[in-house]
C-alpha positions in Angstrom: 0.0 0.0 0.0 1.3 3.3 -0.8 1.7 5.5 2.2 1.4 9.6 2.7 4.0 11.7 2.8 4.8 12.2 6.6 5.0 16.1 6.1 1.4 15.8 4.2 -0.8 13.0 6.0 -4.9 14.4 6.8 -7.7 12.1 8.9 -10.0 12.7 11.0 -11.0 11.8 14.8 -13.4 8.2 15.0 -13.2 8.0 18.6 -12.7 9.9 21.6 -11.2 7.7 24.6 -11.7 10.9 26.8 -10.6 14.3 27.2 -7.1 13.6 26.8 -7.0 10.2 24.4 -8.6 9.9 20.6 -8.4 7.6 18.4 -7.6 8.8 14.3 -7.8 7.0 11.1 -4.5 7.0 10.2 -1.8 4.7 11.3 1.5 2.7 10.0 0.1 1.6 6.7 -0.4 5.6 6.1 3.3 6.7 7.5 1.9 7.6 11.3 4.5 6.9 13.8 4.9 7.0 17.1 6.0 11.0 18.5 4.6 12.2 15.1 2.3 15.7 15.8 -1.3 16.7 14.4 -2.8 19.8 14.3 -6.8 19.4 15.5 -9.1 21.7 13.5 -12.3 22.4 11.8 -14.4 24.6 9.8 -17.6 26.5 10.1 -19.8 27.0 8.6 -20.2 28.7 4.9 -19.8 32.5 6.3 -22.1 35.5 4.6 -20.9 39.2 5.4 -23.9 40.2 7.5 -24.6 43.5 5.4 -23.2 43.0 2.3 -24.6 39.6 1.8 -21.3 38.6 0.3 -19.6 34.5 0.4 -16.2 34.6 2.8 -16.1 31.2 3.0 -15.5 29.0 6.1 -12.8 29.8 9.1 -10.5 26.7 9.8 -10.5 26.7 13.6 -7.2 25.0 15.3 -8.8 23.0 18.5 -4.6 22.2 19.9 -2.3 19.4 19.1 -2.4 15.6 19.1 0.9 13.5 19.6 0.8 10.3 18.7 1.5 7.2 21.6 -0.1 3.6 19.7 -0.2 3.0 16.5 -1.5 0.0 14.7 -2.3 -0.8 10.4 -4.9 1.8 9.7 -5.7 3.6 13.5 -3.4 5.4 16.0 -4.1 6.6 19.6 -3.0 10.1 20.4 -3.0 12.2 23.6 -4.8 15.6 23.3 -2.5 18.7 24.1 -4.8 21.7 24.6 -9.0 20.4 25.1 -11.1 22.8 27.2 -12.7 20.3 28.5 -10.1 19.5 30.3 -10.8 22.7 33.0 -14.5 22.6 32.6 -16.4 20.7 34.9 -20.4 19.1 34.7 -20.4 20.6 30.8 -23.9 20.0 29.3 -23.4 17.9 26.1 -25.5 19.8 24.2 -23.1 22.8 24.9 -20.3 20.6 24.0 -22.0 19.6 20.6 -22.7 23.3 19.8 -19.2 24.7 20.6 -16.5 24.6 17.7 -14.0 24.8 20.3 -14.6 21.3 22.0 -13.0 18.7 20.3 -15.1 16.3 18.5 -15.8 13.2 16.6 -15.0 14.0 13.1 -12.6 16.6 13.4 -9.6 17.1 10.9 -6.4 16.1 11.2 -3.1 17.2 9.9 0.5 16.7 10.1 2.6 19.6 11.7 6.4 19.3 11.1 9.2 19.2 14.1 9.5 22.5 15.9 12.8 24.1 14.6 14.9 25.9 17.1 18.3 28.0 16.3 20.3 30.7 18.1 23.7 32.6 17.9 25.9 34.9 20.1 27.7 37.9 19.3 30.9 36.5 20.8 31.6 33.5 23.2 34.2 35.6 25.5 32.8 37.8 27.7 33.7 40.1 30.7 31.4 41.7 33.5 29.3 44.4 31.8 29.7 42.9 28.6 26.6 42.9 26.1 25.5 39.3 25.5 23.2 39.9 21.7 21.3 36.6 21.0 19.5 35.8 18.3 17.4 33.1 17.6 14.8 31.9 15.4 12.1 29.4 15.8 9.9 27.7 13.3 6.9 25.3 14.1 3.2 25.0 16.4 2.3 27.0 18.8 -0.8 27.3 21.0 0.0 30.9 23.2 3.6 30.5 22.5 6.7 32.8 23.5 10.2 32.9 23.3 12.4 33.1 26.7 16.3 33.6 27.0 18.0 33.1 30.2 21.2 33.3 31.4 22.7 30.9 34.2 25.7 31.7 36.0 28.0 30.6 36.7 26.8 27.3 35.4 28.3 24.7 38.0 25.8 25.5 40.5 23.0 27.4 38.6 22.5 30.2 41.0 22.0 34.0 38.7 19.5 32.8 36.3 18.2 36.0 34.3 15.0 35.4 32.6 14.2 37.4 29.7 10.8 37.0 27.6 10.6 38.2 24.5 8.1 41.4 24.4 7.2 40.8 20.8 5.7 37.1 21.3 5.0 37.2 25.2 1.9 39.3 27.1 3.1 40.6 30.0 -0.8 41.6 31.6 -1.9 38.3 30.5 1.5 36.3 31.3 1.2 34.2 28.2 1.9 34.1 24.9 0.7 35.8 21.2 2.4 32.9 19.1 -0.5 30.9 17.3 -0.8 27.8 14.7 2.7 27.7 12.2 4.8 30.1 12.5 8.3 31.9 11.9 10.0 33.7 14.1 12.8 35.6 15.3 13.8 37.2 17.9 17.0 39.3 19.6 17.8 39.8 22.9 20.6 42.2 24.3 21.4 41.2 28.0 24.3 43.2 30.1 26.4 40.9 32.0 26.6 42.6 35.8 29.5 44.4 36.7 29.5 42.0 39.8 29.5 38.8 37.7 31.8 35.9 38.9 34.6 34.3 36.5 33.4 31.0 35.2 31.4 28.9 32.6 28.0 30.9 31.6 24.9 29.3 30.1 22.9 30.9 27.8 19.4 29.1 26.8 16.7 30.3 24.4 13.9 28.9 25.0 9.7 28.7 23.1 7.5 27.6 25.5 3.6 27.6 24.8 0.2 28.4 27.3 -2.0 25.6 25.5 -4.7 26.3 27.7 -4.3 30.1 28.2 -3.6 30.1 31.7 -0.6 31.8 32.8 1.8 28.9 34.0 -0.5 26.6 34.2 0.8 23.1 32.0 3.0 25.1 30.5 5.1 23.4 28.1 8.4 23.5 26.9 8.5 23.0 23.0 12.5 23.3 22.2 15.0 24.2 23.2 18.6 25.7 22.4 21.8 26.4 24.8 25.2 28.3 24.2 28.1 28.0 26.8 29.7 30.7 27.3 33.0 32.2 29.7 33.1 35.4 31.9 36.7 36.6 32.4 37.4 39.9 34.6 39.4 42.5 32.1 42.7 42.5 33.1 
């Protein structure tokens, strides 16, 4: 049988196990392999501007991400990463039917690739109140997703970690992130090493983490990650 191309495979959900198992109609035979991601989505309906009558066509609604655990010939079990219905409690199913949030028997399927995660310094030699520039890029899925940079030191007993969100991608009222579906994106970060600094082996670690639920902290997920070591030297 001729299988999909991983980049490229598309189902649907047959079965939901329960809010955080379901059940696709994809598996081996069609490429699906264990660790592979899906992006959950589904359309509304045909929309009609309200006043000018005219056809805009249906929204694709992204419900989260499915990571696959089982898989046998033509099925695979995934667990659910982002489902309301995981912090709602006594939910009428009729409200659950209606809402195109809730995932749902039926719903669409499709392969997201591996999140892609890159970052450079401006130097590897530093001295106390040196500029450390990073820049780093990210490509991949993201539910409320935001770049972080910190910086450990010294790095043999992890005391002086700087964290440093990235404004563009992170919500600082909300204390979650503006990242959404694919994306590309880059970021730099300028961070001044303390006049105070000790000698020694630095760490510096970009980070994208994701709020799949959009509550600050809460399950908060790290999606990849990329670290630079770095030395401190006092100027002589």
């Amino acid at each position: 049988m001729k299988t999909e191309t991983t980049e490229n495979i598309k189902g649907c959900i047959v079965k939901i196990i329960d809010n955080n198992l379901v059940i696709i109609d994809k598996g081996f035979e069609n490429g699906v392999r264990p660790g592979m991601q899906f992006a959950i989505y589904s359309y509304t309906e045909d929309l009609i501007h309200p006043k000018t009558k005219k056809e805009l066509g249906k929204f694709e609604i992204i419900k989260g991400r499915l990571i696959i655990k089982t898989v046998k010939p033509q099925l695979a079990l995934g667990e659910v990463i982002y489902n309301l219905s995981n912090y709602s409690i006594d939910i009428p199913q009729h409200m659950i039917d209606s809402d195109p949030l809730f995932i749902s028997i039926g719903d669409d399927i499709k392969t997201i690739p591996k999140p892609e995660i890159n970052a450079k310094l401006n130097k590897s030699e530093f001295s106390p109140g040196d500029v450390i520039t990073t820049t780093a890029t990210f490509k991949g899925f993201l539910i409320n997703g935001f770049f972080d940079n910190a910086i450990k030191y010294p790095k043999a007993d992890g005391k002086g970690v700087y964290w440093n969100p990235d404004p563009a991608s992170y919500n600082n009222l909300e204390k979650t992130g503006y990242l959404q579906e694919y994306i590309e994106f880059e970021s730099t970060w300028d961070f001044v090493i303390p006049a105070d600094a000790p000698e020694g082996e630095f760490l510096v670690s970009v980070r994208m983490y994701e709020d799949p639920y959009g509550f600050p902290n809460k399950d908060r997920r790290l999606v990849a990650k990329k670290e630079i070591s770095i030395s401190v030297k006092k100027k002589e």
